[in-house]
Residue, then its C-alpha position, 0 to 999 in steps of 0.5 A: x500500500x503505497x501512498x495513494x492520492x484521492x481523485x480531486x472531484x470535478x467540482x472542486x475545479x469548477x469555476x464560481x459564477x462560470x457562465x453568470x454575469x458577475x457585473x452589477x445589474x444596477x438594483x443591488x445597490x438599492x437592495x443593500x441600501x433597504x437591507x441596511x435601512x430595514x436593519x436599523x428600523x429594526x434595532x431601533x424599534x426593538x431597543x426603544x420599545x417599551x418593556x412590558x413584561x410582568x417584572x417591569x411592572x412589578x417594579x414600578x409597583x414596588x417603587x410605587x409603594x415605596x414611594x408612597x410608604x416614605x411620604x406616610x401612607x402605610x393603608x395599602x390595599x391587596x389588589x390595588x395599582x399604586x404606579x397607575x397613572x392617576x396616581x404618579x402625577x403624570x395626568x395632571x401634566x397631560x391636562x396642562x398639556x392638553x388646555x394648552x394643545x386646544x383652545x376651549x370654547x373653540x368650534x372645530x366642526x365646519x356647522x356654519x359654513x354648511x349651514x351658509x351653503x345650504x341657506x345660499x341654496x335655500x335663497x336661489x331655490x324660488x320653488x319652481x321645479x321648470x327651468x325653461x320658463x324662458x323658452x316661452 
């Protein structure tokens, strides 16, 4: 038993891409451009979405009550949300915001303007239905 070699297979002398065009046709550029948009709209959307599992809310719970604890109240009910946002402070900011964001006693609605349209009609209407009275 001499040191045989192996056959080297067809295949391992086959050339890449033999017979294909390996030029660019032009829409690779602007696949690669999406892919890496699409890739980054991703990490982004993943890393800044909110954190909604139960032990984010256990901990905000838990912070809650603490807070609550340090400033006197020691009643605590089993079964109430003490982080709720009644609670935190945060909807009172939201009515400030919101008195700001709209002008009260302000009429959103176009009423009037239809109500004007619809008199203009009313007033140009003289209740006969034949419009070639002038033919006669």
């Amino acid at each position: 038993m001499a040191g045989g070699h192996m056959p080297v297979p067809q295949s391992m002398k086959a050339k890449l891409w033999e017979g294909h065009p390996t030029a660019k046709e032009g829409w690779e550029n602007t696949i690669y451009f999406y892919y890496g948009v699409s890739f980054v709209a991703i990490v982004a959307i993943l890393n800044l979405s909110p954190d909604t599992s139960i032990e984010a809310w256990a901990q905000q719970e838990a912070q809650a009550r603490l807070d609550l604890k340090a400033k006197g109240f020691t009643d605590f009910e089993f079964g109430k949300h003490y982080s709720d946002v009644e609670n935190s402070g945060v909807s009172e900011s939201w009515d400030k915001f919101t008195m700001k964001a709209i002008k009260p006693g302000e009429d959103d609605d176009d009423d009037e303007e239809e109500e004007d349209g619809e008199e203009e009609e009313e007033e140009g209407d003289d209740g006969d239905d034949d419009d070639d009275d002038d033919d006669e």
